[in-house]
N, CA and C atoms as a LAMMPS dump frame, in Angstrom:
ITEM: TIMESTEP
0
ITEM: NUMBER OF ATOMS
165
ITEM: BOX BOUNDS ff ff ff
-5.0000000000000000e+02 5.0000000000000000e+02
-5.0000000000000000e+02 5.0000000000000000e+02
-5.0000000000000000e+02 5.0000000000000000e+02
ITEM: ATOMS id mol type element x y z
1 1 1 N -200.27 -38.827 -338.287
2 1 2 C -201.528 -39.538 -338.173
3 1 3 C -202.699 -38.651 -338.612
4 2 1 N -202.77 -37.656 -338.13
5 2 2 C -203.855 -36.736 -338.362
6 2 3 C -203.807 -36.362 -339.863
7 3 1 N -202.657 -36.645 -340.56
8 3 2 C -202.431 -36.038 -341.571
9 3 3 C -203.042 -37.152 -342.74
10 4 1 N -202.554 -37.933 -342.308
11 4 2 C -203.273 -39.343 -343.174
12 4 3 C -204.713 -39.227 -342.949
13 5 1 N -204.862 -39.209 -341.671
14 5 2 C -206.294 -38.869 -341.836
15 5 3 C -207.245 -38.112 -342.195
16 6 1 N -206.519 -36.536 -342.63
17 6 2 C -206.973 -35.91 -343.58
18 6 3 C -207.263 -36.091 -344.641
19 7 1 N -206.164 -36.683 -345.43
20 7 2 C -206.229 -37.125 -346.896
21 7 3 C -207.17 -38.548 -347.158
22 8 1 N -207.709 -39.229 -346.3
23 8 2 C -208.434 -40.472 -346.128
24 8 3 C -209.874 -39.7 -346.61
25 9 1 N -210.04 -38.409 -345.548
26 9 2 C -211.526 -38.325 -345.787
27 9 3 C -211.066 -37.104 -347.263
28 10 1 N -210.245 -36.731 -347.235
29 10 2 C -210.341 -36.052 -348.411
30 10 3 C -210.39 -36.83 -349.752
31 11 1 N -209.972 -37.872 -349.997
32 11 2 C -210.591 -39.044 -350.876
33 11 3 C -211.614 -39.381 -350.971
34 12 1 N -212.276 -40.028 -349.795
35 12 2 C -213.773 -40.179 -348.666
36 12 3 C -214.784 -38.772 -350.145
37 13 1 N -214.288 -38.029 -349.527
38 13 2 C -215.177 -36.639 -350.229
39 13 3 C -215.402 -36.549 -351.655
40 14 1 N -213.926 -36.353 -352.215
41 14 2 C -214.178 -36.544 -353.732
42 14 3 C -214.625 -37.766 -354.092
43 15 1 N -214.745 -38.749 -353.957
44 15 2 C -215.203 -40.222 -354.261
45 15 3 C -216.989 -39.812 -354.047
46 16 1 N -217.058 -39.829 -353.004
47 16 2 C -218.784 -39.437 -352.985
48 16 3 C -218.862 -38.061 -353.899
49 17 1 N -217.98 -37.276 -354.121
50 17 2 C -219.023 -35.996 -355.038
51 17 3 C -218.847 -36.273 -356.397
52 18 1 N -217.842 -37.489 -356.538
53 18 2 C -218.005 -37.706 -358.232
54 18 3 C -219.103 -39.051 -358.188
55 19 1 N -218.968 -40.019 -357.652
56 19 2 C -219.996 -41.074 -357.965
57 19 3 C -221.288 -40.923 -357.033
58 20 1 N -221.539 -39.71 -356.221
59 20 2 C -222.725 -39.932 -355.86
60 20 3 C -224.165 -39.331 -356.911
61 21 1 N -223.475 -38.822 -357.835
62 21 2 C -225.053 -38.125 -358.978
63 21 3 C -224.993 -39.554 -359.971
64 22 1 N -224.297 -40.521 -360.225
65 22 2 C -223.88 -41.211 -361.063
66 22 3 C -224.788 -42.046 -360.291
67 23 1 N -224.533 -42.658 -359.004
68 23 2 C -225.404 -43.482 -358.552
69 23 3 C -227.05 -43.33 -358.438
70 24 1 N -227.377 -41.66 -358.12
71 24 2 C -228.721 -41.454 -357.828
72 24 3 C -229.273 -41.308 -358.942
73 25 1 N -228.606 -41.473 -360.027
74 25 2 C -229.16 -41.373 -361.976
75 25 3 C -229.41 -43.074 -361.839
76 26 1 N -228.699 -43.79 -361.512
77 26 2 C -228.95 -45.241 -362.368
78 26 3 C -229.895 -45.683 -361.303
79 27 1 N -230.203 -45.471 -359.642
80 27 2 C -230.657 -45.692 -358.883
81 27 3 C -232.37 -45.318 -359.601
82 28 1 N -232.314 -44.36 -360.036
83 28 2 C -233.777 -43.894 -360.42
84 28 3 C -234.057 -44.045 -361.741
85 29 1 N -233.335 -44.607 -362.799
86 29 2 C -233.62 -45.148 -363.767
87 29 3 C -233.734 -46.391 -364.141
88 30 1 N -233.307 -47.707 -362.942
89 30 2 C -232.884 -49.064 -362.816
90 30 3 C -234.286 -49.207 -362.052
91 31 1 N -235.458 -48.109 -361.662
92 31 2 C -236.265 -48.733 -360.9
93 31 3 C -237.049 -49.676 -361.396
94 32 1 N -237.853 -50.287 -360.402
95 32 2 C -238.493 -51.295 -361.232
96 32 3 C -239.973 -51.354 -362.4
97 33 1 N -240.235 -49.528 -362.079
98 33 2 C -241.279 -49.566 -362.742
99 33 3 C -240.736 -48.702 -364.397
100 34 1 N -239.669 -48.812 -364.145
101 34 2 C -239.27 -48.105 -365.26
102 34 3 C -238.695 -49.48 -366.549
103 35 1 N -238.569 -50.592 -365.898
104 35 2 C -238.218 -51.962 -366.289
105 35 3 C -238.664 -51.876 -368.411
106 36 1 N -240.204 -52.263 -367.733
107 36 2 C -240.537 -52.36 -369.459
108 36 3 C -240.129 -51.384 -369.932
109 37 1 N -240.081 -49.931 -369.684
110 37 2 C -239.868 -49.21 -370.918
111 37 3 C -238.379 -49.694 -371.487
112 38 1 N -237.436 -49.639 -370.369
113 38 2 C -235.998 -50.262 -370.815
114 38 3 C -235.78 -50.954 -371.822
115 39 1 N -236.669 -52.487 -371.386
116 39 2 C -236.847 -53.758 -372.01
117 39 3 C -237.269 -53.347 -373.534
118 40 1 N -238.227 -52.004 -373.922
119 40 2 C -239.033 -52.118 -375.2
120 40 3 C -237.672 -51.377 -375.668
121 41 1 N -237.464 -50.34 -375.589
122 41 2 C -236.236 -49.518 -375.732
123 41 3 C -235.205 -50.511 -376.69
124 42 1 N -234.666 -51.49 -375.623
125 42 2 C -233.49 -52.571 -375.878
126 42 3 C -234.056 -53.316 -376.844
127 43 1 N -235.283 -53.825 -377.386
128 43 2 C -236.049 -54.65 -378.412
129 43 3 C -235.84 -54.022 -379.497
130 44 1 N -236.782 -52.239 -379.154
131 44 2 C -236.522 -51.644 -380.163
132 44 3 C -235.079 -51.578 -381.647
133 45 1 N -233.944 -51.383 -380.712
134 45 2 C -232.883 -51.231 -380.904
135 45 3 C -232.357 -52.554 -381.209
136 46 1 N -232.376 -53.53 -380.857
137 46 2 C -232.17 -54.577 -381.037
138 46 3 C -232.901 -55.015 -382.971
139 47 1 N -234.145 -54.973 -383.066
140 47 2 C -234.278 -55.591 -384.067
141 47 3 C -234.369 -54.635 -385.428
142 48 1 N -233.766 -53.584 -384.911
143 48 2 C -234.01 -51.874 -385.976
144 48 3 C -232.248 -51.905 -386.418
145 49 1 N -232.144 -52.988 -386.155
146 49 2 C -230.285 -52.901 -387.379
147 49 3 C -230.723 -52.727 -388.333
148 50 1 N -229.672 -52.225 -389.32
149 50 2 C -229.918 -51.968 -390.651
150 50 3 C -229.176 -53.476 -391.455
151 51 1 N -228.049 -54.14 -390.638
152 51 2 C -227.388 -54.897 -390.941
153 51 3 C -228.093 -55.857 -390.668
154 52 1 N -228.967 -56.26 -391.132
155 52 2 C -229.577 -57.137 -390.772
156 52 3 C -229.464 -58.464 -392.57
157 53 1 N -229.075 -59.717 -392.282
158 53 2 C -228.43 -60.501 -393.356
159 53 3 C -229.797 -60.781 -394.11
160 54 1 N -230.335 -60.328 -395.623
161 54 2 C -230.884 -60.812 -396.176
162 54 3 C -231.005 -61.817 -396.581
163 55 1 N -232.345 -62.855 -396.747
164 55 2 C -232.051 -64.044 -396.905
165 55 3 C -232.625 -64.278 -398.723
């Protein structure tokens, strides 16, 4: 029992030390005042194809 329960939080541990910088990156880049720049960013990129079909 104790032993399982070692390896529970030892999962527990590595799980938070790999996805917890992953979360506090998108957490502080998903904020909401950071929104428009995203939005212009994604426009940007969006209409700056090169493939774009001549008419």
């Amino acid at each position: 029992m104790l032993l399982l329960l070692f390896f529970v939080l030892l999962i527990q541990f590595f799980t938070y030390w790999i996805f917890e910088p992953l979360a506090f990156f998108l957490e502080y880049v998903l904020e909401i005042r950071f929104l428009p720049i995203i939005a212009l960013i994604g426009l940007i990129l969006l209409f700056s194809s090169k493939n774009i079909e001549k008419q």
